[in-house]
N, CA, C and O atoms as CSV, one atom per row, in Angstrom:
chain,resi,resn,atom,element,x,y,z
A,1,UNK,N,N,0.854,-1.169,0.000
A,1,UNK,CA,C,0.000,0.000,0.000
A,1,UNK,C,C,0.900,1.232,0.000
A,1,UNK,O,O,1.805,1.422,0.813
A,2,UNK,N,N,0.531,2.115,-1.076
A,2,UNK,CA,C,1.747,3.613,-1.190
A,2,UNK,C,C,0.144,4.115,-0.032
A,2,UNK,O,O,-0.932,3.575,0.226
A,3,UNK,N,N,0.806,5.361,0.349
A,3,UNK,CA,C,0.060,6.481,1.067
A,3,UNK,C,C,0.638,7.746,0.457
A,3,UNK,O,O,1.792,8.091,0.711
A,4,UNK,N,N,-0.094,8.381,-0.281
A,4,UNK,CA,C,0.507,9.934,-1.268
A,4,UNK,C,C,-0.447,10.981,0.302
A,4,UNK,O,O,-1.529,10.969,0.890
A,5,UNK,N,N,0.911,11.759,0.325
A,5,UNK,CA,C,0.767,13.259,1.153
A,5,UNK,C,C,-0.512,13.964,0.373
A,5,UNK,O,O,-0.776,13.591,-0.770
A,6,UNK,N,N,-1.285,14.976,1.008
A,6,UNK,CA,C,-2.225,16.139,0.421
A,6,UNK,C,C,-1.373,16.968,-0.862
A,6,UNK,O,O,-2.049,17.747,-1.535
A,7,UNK,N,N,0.187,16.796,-1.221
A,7,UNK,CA,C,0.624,17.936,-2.025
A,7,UNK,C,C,1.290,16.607,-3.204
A,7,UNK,O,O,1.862,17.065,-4.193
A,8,UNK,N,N,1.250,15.781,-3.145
A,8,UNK,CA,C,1.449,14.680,-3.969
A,8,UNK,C,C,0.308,14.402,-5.157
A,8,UNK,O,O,-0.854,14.109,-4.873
A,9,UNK,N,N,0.828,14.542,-6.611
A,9,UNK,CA,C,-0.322,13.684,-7.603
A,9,UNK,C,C,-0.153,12.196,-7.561
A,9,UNK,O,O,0.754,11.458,-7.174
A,10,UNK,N,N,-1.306,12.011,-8.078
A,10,UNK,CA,C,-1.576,10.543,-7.891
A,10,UNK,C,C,-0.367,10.085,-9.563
A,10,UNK,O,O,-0.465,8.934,-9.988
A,11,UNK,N,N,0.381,10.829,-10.113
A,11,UNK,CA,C,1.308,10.041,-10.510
A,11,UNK,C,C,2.402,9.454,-9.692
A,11,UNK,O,O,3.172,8.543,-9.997
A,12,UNK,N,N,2.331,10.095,-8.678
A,12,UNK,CA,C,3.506,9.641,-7.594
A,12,UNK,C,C,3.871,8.549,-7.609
A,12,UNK,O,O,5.022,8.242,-7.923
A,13,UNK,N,N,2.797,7.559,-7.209
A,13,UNK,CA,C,2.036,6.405,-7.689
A,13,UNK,C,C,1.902,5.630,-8.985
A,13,UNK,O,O,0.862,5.505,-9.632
A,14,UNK,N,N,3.310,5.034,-9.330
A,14,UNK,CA,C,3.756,4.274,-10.626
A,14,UNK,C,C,2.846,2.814,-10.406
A,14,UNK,O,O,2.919,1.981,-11.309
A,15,UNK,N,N,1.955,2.503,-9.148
A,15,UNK,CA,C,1.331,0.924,-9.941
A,15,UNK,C,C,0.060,1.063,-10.214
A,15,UNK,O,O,-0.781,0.169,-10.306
A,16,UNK,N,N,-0.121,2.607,-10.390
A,16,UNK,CA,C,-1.613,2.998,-11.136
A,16,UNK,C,C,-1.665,2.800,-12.337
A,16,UNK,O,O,-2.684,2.363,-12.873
A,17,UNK,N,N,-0.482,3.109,-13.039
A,17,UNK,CA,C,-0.419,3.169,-14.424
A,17,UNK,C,C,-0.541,4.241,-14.888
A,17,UNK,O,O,0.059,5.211,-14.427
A,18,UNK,N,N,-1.617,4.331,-16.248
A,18,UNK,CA,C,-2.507,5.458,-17.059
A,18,UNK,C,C,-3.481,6.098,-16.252
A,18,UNK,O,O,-3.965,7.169,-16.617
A,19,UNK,N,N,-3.950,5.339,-14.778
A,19,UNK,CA,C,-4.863,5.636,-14.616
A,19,UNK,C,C,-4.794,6.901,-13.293
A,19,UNK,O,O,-5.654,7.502,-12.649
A,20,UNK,N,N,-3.320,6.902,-13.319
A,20,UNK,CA,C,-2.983,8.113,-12.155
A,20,UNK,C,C,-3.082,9.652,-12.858
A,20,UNK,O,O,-3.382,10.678,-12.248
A,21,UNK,N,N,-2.751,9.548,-14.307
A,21,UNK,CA,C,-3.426,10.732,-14.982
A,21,UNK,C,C,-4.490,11.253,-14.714
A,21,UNK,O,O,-4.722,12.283,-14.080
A,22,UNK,N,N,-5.324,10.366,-15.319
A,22,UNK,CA,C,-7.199,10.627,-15.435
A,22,UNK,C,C,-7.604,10.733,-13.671
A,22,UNK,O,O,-8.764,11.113,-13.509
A,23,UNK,N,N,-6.986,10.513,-12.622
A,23,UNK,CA,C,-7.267,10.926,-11.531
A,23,UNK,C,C,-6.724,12.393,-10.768
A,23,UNK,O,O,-7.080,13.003,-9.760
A,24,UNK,N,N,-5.398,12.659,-12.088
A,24,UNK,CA,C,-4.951,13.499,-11.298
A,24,UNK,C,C,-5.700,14.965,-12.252
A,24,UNK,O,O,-5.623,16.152,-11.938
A,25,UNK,N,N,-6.322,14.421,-13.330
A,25,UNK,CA,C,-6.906,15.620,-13.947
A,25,UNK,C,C,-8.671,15.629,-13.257
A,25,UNK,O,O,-9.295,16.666,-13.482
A,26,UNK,N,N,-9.331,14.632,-12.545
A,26,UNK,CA,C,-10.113,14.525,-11.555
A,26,UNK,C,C,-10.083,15.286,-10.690
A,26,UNK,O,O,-10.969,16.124,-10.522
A,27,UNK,N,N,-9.072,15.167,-9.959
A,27,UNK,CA,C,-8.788,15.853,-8.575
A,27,UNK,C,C,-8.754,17.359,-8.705
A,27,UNK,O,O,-9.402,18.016,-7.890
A,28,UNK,N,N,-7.895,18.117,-9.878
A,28,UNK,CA,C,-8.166,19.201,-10.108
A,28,UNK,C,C,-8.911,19.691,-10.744
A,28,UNK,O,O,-8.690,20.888,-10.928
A,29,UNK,N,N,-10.137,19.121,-11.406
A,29,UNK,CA,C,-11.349,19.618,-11.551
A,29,UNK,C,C,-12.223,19.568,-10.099
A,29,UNK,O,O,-12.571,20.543,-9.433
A,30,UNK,N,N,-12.385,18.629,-9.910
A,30,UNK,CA,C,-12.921,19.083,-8.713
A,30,UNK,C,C,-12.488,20.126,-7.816
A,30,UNK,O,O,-13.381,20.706,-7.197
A,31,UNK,N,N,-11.097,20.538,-7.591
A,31,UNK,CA,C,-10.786,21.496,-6.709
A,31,UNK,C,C,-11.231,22.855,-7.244
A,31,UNK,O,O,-11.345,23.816,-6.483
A,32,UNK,N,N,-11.557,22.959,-8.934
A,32,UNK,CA,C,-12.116,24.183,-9.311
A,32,UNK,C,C,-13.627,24.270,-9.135
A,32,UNK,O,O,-14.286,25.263,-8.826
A,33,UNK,N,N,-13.996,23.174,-9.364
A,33,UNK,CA,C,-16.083,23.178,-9.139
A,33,UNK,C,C,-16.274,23.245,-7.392
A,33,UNK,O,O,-17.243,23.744,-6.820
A,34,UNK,N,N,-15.053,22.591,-6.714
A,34,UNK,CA,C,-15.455,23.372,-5.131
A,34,UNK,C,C,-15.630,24.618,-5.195
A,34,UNK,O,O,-16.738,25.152,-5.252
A,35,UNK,N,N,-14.237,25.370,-5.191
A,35,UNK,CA,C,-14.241,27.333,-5.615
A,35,UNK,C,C,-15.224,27.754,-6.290
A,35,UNK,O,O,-15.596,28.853,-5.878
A,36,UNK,N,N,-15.837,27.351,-7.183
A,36,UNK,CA,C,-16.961,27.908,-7.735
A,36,UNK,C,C,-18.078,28.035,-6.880
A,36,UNK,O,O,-18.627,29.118,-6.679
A,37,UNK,N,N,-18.440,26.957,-6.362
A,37,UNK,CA,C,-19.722,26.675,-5.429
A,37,UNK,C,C,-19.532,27.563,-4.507
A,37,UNK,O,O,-20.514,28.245,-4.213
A,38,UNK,N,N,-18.413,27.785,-3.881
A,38,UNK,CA,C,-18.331,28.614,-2.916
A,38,UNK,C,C,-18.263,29.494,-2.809
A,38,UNK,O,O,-18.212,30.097,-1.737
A,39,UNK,N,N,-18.209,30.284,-4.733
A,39,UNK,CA,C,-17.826,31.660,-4.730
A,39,UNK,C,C,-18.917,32.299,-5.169
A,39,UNK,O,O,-18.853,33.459,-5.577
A,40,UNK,N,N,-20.271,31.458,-5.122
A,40,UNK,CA,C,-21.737,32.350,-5.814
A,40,UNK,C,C,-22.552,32.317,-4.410
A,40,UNK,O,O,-22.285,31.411,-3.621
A,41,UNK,N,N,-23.589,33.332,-4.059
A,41,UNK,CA,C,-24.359,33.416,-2.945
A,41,UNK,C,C,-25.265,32.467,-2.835
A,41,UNK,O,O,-25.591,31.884,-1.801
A,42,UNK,N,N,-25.813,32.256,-4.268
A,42,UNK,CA,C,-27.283,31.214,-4.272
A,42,UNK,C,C,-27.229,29.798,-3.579
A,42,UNK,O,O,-26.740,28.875,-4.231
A,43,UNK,N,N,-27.480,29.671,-2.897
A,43,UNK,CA,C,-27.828,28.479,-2.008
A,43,UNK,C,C,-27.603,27.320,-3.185
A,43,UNK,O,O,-28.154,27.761,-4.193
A,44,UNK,N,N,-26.957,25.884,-3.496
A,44,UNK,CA,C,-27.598,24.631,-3.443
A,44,UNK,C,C,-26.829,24.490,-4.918
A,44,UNK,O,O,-25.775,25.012,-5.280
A,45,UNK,N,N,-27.441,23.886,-5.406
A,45,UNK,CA,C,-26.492,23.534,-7.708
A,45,UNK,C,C,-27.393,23.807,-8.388
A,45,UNK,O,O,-28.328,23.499,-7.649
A,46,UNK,N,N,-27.704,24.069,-9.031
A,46,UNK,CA,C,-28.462,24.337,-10.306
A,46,UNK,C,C,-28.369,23.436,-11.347
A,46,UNK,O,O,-27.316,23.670,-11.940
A,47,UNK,N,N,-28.840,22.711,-11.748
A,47,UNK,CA,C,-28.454,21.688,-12.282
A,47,UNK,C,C,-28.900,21.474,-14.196
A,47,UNK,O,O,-30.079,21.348,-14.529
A,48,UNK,N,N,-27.953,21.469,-15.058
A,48,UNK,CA,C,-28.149,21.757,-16.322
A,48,UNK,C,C,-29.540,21.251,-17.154
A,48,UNK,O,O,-30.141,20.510,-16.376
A,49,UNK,N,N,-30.050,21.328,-18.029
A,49,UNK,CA,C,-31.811,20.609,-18.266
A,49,UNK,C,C,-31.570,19.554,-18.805
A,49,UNK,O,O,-32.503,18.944,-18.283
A,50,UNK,N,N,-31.229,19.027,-19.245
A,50,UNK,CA,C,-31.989,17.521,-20.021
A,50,UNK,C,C,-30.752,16.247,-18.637
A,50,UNK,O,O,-31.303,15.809,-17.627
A,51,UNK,N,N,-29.959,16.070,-18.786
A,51,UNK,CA,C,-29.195,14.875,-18.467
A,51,UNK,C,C,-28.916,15.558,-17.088
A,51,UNK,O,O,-28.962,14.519,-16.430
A,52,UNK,N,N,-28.750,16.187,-16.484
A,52,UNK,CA,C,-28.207,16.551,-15.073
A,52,UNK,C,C,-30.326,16.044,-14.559
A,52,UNK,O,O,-30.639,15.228,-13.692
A,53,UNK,N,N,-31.172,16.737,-15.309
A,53,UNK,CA,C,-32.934,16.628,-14.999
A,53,UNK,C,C,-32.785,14.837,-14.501
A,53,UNK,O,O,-33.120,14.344,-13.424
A,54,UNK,N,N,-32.300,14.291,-15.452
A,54,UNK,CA,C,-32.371,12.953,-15.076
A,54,UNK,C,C,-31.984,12.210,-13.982
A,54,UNK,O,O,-32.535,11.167,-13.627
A,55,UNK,N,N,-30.530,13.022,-13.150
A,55,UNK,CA,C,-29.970,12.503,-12.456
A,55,UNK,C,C,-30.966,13.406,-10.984
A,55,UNK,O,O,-30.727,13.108,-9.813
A,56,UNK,N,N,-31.625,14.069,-11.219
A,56,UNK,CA,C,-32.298,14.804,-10.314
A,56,UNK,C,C,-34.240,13.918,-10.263
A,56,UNK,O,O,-35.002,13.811,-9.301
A,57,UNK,N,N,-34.378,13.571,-11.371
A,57,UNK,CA,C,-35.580,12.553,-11.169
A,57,UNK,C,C,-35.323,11.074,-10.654
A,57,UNK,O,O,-36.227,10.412,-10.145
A,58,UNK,N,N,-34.073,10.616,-10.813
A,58,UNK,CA,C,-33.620,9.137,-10.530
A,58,UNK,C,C,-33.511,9.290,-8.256
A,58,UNK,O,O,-33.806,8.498,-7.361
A,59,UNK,N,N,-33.002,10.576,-8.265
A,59,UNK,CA,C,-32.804,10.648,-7.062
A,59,UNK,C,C,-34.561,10.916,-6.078
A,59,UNK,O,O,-34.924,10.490,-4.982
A,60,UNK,N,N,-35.330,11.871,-7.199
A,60,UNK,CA,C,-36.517,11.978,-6.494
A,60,UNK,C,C,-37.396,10.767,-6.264
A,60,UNK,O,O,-37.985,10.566,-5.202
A,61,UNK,N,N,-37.447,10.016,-7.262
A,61,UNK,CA,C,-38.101,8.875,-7.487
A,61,UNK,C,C,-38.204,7.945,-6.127
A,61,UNK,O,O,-39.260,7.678,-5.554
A,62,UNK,N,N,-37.041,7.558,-5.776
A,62,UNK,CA,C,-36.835,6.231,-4.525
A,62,UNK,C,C,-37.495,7.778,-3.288
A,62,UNK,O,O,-38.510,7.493,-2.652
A,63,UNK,N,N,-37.001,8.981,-3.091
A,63,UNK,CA,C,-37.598,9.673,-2.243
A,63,UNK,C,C,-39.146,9.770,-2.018
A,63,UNK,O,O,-39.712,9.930,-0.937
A,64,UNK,N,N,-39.689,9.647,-3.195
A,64,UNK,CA,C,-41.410,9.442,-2.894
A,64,UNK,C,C,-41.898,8.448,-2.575
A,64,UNK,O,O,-42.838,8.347,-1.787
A,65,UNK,N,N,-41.185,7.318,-3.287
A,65,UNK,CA,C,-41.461,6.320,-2.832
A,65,UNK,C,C,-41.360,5.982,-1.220
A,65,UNK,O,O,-42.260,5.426,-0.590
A,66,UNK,N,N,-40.074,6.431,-0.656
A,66,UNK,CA,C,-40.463,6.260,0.854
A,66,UNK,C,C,-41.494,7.004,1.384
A,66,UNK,O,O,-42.350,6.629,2.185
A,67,UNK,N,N,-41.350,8.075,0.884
A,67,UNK,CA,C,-42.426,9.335,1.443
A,67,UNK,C,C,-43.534,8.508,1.728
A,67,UNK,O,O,-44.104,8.457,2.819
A,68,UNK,N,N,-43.847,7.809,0.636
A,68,UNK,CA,C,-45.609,7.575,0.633
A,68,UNK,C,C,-45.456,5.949,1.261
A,68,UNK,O,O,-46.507,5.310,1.207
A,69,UNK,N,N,-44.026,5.082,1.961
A,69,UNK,CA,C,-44.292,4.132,2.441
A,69,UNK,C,C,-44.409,4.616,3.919
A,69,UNK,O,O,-44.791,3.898,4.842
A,70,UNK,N,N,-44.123,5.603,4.003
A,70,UNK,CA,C,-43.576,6.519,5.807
A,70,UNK,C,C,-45.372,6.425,5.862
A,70,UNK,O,O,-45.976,5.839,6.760
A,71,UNK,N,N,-45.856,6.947,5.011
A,71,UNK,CA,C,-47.095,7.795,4.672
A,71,UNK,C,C,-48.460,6.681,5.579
A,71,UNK,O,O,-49.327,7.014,6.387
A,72,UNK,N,N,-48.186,5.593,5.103
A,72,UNK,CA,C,-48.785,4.545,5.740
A,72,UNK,C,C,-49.059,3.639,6.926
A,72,UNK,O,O,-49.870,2.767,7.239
A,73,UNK,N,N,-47.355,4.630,7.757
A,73,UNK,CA,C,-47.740,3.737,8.888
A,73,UNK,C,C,-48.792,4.376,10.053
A,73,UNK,O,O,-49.146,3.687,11.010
C-alpha cells in the first residue's frame, strides 16, 4: 500500500499506471467546481436541463417512494 501526502499527484504512484493521470486531472477539476460553489451566494447547484434533470428525477423517485411508504404507517 503507497500512502501519497495532500501535495502529492496521484502520478507519484507508478502501480496505477494510465490511470494516475485521469485521476490526477479529476482531482483538479474538482478542486475548481469546489471554488466555484463557494464563490456564488445562491444556495444549493443548479443543475443543467436535459441529463443533469435525469440525475435529479432518478434521485426523487426512490424519495417518494419512501415518502408515501412513511405515509402509511
Amino acid at each position: 500500500m503507497r500512502l501519497l501526502g495532500p501535495d502529492q499527484n496521484w502520478n507519484d504512484a507508478p502501480e496505477l499506471g494510465s490511470s494516475a493521470m485521469v485521476a490526477d486531472q479529476d482531482t483538479d477539476n474538482l478542486m475548481r467546481i469546489h471554488k466555484g460553489l463557494r464563490a456564488t451566494r445562491k444556495p444549493g447547484v443548479t443543475l443543467a436541463r436535459y441529463q443533469e434533470s435525469r440525475i435529479r428525477h432518478f434521485h426523487a423517485t426512490p424519495d417518494a417512494y419512501m415518502a408515501a411508504g412513511s405515509n402509511k404507517a
